[in-house]
LUMZA-68023 format. One record per residue: residue number from 1; x, y, z of N, C-alpha, C in turn. Coordinates in nm, 3 decimals. Example, Ala and Ser with C-alpha at 12.3 -4.5 7.8 and 13.67 -1.06 7.14 Angstrom:
node seq = 1&npx = 1.319&npy = -0.569&npz = 0.780&capx = 1.230&capy = -0.450&capz = 0.780&cpx = 1.320&cpy = -0.330&cpz = 0.780
node seq = 2&npx = 1.285&npy = -0.225&npz = 0.708&capx = 1.367&capy = -0.106&capz = 0.714&cpx = 1.290&cpy = 0.003&cpz = 0.787
end
This chain:
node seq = 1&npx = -0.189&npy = -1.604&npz = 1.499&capx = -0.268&capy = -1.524&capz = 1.591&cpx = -0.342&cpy = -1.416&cpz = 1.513
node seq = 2&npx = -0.424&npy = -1.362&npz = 1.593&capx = -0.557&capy = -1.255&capz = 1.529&cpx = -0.553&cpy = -1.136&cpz = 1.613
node seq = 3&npx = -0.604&npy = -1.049&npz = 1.559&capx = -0.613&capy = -0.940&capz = 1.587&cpx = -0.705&cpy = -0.852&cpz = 1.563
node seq = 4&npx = -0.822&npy = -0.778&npz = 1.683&capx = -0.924&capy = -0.800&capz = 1.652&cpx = -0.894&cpy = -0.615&cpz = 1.616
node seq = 5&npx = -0.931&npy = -0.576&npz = 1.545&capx = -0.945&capy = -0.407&capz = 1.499&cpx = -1.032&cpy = -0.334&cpz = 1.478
node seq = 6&npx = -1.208&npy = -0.418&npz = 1.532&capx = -1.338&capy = -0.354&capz = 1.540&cpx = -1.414&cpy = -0.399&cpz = 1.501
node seq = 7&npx = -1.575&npy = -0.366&npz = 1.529&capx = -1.660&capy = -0.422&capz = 1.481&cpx = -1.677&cpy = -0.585&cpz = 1.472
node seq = 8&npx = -1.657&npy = -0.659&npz = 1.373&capx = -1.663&capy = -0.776&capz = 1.395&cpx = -1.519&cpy = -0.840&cpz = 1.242
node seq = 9&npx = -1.449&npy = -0.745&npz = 1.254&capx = -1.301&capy = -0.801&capz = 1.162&cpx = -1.232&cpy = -0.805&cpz = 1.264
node seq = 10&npx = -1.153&npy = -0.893&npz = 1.238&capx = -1.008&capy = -0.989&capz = 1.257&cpx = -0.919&cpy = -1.034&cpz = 1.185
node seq = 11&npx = -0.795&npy = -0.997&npz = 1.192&capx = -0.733&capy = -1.001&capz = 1.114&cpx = -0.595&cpy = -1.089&cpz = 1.129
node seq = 12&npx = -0.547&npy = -1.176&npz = 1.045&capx = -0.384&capy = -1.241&capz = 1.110&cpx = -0.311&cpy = -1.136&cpz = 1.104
node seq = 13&npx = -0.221&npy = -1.176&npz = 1.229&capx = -0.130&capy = -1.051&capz = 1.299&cpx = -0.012&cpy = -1.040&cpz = 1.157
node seq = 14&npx = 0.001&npy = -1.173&npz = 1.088&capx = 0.075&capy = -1.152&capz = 1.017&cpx = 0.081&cpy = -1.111&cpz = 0.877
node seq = 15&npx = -0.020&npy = -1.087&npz = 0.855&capx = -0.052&capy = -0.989&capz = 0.694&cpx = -0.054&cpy = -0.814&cpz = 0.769
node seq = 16&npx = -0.032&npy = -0.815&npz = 0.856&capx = 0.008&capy = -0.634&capz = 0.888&cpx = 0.117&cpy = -0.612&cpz = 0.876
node seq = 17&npx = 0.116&npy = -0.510&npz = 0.807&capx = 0.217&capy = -0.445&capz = 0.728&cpx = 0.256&cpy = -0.321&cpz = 0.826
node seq = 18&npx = 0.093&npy = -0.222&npz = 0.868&capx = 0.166&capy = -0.098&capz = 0.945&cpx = 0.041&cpy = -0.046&cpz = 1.010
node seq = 19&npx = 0.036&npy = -0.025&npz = 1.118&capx = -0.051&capy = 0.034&capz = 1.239&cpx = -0.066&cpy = 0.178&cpz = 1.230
node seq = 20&npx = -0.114&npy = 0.288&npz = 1.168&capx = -0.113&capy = 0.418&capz = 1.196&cpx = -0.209&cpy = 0.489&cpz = 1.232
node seq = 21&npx = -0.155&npy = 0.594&npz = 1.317&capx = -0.281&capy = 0.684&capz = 1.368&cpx = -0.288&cpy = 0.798&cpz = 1.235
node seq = 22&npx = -0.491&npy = 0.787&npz = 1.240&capx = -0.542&capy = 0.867&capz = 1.111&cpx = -0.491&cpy = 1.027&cpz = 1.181
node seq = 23&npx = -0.492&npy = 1.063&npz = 1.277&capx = -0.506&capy = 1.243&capz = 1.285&cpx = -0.333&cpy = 1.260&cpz = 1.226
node seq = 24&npx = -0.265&npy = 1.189&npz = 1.307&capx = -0.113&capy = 1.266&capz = 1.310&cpx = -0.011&cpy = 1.243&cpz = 1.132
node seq = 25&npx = -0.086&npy = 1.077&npz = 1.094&capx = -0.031&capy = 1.069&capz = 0.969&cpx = -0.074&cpy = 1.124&cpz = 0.837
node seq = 26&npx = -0.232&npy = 1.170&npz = 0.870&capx = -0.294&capy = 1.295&capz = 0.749&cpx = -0.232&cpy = 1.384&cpz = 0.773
node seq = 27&npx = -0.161&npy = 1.438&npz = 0.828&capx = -0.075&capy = 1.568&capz = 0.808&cpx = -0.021&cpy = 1.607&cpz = 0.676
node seq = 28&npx = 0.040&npy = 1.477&npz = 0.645&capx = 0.137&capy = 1.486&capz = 0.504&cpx = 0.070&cpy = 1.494&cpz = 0.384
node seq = 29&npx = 0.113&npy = 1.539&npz = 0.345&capx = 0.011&capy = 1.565&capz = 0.199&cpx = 0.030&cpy = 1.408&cpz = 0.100
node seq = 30&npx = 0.137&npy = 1.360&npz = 0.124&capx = 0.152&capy = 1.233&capz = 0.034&cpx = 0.055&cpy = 1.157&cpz = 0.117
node seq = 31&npx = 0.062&npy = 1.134&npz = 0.246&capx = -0.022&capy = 1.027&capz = 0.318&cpx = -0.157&cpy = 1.039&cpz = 0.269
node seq = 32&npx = -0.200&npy = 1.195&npz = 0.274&capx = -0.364&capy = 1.226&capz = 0.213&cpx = -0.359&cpy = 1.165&cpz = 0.081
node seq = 33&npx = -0.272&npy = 1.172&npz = 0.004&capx = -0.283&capy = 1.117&capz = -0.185&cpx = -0.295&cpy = 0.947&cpz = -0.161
node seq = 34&npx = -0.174&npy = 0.899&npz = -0.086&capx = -0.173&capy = 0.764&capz = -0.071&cpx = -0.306&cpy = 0.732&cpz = -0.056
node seq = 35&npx = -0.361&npy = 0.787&npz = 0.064&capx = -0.505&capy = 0.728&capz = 0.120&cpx = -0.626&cpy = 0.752&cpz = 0.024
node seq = 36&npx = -0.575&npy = 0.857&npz = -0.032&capx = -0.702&capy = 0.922&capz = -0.141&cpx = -0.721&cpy = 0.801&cpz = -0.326
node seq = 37&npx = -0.601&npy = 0.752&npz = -0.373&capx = -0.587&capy = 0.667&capz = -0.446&cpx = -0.662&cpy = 0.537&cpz = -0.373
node seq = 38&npx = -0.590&npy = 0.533&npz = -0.267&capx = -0.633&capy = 0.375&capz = -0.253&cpx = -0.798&cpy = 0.370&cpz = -0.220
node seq = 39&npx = -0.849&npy = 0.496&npz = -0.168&capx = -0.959&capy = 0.461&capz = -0.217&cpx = -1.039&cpy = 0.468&cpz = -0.319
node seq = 40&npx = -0.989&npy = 0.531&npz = -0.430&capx = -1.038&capy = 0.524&capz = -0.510&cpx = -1.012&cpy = 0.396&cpz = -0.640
node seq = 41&npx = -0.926&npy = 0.335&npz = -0.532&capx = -0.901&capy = 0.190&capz = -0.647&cpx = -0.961&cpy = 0.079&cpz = -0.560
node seq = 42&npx = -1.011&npy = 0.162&npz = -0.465&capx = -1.103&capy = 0.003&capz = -0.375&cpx = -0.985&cpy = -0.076&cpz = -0.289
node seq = 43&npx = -0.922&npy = 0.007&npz = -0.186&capx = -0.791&capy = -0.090&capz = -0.108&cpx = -0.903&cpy = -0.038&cpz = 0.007
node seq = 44&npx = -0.949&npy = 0.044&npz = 0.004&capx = -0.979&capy = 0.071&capz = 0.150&cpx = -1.153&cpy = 0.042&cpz = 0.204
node seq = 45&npx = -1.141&npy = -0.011&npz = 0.319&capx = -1.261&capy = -0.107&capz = 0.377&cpx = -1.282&cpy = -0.012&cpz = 0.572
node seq = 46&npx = -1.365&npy = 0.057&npz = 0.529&capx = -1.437&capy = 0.109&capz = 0.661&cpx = -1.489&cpy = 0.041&cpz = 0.728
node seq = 47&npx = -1.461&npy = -0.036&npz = 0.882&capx = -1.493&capy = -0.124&capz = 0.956&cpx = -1.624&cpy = -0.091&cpz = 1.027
node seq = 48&npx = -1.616&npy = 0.059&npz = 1.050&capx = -1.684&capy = 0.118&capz = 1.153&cpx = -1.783&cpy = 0.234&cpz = 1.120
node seq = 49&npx = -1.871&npy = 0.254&npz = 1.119&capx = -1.966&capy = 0.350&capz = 1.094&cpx = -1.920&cpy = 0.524&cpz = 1.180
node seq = 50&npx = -1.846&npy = 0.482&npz = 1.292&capx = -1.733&capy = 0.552&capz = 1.408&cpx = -1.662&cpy = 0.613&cpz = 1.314
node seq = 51&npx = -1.609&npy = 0.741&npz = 1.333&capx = -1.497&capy = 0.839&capz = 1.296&cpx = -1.385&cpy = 0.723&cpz = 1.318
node seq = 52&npx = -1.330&npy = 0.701&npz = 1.173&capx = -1.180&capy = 0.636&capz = 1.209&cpx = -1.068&cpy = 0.699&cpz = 1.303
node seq = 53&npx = -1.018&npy = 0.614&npz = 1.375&capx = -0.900&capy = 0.671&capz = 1.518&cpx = -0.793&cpy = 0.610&cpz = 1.423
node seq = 54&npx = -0.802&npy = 0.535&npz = 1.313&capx = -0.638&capy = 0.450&capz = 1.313&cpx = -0.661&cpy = 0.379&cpz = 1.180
node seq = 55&npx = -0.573&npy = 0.392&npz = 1.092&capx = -0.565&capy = 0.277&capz = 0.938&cpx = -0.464&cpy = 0.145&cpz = 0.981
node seq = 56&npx = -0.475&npy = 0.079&npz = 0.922&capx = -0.381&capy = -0.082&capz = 0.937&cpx = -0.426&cpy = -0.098&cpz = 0.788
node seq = 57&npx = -0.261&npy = -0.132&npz = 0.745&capx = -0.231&capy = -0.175&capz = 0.614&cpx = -0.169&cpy = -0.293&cpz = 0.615
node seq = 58&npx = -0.238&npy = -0.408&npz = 0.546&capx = -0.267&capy = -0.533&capz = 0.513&cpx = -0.206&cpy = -0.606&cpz = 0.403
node seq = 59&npx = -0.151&npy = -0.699&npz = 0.379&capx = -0.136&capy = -0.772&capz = 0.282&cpx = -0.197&cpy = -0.959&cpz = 0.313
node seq = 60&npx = -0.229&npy = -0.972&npz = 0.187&capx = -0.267&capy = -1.102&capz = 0.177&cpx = -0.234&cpy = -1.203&cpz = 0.091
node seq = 61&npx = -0.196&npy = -1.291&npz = 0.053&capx = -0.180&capy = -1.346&capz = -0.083&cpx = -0.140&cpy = -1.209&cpz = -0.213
node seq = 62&npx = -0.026&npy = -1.091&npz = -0.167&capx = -0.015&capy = -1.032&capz = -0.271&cpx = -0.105&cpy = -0.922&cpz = -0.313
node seq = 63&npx = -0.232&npy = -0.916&npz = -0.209&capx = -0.332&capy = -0.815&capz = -0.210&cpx = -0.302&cpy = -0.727&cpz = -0.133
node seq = 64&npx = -0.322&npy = -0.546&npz = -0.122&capx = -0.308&capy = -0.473&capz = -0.022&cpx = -0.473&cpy = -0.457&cpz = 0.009
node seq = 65&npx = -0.466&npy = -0.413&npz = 0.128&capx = -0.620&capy = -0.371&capz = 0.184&cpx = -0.587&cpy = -0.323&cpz = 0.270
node seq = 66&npx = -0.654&npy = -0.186&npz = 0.340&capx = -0.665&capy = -0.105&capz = 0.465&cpx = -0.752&cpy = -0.077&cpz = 0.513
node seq = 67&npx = -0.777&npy = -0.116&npz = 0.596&capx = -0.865&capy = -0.119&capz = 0.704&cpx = -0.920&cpy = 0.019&cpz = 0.778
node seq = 68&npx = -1.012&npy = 0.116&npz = 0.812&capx = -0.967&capy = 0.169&capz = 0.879&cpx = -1.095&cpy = 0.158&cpz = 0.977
node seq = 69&npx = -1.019&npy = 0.184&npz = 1.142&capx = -1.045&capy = 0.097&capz = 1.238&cpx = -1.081&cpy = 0.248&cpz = 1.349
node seq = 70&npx = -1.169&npy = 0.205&npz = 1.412&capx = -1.233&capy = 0.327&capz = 1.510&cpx = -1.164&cpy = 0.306&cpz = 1.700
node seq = 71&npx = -1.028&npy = 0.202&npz = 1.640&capx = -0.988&capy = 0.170&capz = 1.758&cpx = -0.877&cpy = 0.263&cpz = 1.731
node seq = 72&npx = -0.780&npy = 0.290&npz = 1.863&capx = -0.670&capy = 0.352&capz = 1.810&cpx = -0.547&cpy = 0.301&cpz = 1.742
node seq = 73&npx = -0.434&npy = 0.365&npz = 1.715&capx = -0.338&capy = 0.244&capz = 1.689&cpx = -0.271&cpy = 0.226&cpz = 1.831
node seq = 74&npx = -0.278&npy = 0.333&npz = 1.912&capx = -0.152&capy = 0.296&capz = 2.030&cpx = -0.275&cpy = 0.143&cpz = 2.077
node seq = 75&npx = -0.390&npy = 0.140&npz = 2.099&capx = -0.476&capy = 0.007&capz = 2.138&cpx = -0.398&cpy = -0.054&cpz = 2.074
node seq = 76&npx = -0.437&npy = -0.106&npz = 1.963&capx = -0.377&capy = -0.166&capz = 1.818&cpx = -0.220&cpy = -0.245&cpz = 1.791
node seq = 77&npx = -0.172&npy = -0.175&npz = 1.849&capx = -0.009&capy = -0.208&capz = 1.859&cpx = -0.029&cpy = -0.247&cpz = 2.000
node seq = 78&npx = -0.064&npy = -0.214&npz = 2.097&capx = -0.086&capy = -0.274&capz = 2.215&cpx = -0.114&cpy = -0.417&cpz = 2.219
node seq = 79&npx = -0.231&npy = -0.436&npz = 2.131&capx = -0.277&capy = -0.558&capz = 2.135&cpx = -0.219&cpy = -0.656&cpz = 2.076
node seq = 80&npx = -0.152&npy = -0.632&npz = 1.940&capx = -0.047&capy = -0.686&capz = 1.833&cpx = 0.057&cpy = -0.708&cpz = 1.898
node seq = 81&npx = 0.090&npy = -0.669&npz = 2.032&capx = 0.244&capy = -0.675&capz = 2.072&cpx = 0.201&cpy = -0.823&cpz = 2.187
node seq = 82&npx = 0.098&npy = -0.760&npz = 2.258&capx = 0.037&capy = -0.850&capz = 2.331&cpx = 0.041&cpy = -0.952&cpz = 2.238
node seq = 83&npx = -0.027&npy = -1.035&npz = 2.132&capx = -0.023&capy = -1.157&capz = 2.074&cpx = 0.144&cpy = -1.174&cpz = 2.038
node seq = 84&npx = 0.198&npy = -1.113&npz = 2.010&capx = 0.333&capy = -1.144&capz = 1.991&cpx = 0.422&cpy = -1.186&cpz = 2.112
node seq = 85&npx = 0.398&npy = -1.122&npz = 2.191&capx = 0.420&capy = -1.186&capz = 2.356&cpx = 0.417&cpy = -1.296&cpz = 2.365
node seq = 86&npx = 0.260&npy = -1.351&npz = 2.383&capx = 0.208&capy = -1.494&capz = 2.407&cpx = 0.270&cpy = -1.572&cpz = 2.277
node seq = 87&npx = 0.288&npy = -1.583&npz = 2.174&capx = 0.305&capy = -1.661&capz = 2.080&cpx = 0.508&cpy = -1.680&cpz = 2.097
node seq = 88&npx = 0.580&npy = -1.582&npz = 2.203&capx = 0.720&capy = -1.614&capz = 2.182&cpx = 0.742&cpy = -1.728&cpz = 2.314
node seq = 89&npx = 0.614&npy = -1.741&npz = 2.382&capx = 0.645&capy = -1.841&capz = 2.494&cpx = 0.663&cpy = -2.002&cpz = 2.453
end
């Protein structure tokens, strides 16, 4: 299953790693470094031209990538739970 997180990306539900909201998890000063490295090593991919509401951290074949998505995460996990729903029937 997919999971759509904006604009025109989609992503398998199952290379997500972690759903977070951008206001409450920049608080931490490590979260700001985490986020601040990875972009500066190229992990991170702006979906939206939109003020990011939410990051989703990705793996793929061994690759990390983060997304960050102008949807929220409570949407986000909403929707991820929703495909997880339908897929336990």
């Amino acid at each position: 299953m997919f999971l759509h997180i904006g604009g025109d990306v989609v992503i398998p539900v199952k290379n997500i790693i972690a759903i977070l909201d951008i206001d409450t998890t920049t608080i931490s000063k490590d979260t700001k470094e985490f986020l601040r490295i990875a972009e500066e090593e190229g992990f991170i991919e702006s979906i939206s031209n939109d003020l990011p509401k939410s990051f989703v951290i990705t793996e793929n074949e061994k690759k990390s990538k983060i997304f960050l998505s102008p949807i929220s995460s409570v949407t986000l996990q909403k929707r991820s739970g929703f495909v997880n729903d339908i897929s336990n029937l």
